[in-house]
C-alpha positions in Angstrom: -4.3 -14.7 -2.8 -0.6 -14.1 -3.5 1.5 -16.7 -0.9 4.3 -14.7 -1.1 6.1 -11.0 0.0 7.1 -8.7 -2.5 9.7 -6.2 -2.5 9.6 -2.2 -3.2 12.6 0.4 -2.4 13.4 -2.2 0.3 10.5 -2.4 1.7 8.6 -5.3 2.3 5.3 -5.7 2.1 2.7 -8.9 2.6 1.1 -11.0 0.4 -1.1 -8.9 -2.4 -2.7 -8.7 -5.5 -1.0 -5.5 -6.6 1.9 -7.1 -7.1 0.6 -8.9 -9.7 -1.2 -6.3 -11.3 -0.1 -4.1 -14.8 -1.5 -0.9 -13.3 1.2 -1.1 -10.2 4.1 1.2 -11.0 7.3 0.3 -9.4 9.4 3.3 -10.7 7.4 5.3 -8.6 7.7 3.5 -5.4 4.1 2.1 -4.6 1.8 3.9 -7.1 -1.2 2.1 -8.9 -2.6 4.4 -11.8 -6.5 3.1 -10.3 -5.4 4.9 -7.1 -3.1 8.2 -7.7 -1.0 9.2 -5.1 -2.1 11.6 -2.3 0.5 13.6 -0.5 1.5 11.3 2.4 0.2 8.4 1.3 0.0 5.7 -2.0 -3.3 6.0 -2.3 -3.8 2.3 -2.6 -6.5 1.6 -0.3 -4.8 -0.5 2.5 -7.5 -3.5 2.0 -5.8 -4.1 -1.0 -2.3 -3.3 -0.4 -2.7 -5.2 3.2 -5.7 -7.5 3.8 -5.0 -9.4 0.4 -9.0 -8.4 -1.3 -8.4 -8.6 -5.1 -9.4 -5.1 -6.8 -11.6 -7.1 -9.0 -14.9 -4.9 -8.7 -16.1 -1.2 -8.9 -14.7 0.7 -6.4 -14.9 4.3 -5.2 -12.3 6.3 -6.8 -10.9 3.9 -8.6 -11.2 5.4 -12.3 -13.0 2.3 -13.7 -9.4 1.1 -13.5 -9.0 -2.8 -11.9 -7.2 -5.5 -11.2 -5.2 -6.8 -14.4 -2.5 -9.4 -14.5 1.0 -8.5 -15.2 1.9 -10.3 -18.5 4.0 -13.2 -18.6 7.7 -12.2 -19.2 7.1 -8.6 -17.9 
């Protein structure tokens, strides 16, 4: 798991696999395109926003859309 925090419309957030992930949209605040926003929320389920649990499997909702790494230099 990520060691370190990461940083979103000054916010911080603990260590987690999104930030390292393509599909994580920063322009948008916190929005991953596996998980589209729901009013009120991210729609990032909090074990993998939170608990550090890589989105590296099939998971419900999640439009057959997982964890990627970011590119180097991107």
């Amino acid at each position: 798991m990520p060691k370190t925090t990461f940083r979103i419309d000054d916010r911080e957030y603990p260590p987690s696999w999104c930030d390292r992930c393509k599909h994580l949209q920063r322009d948008l605040g916190l929005y991953c395109a596996a998980f589209p926003p729901v009013k009120g929320s991210t729609g990032i389920p909090r074990e993998f926003l939170f608990r550090g649990i890589k989105h590296d499997r099939p998971y419900a909702g999640d439009h057959g859309i997982r964890f990627e790494p970011v590119e180097e230099g991107k």
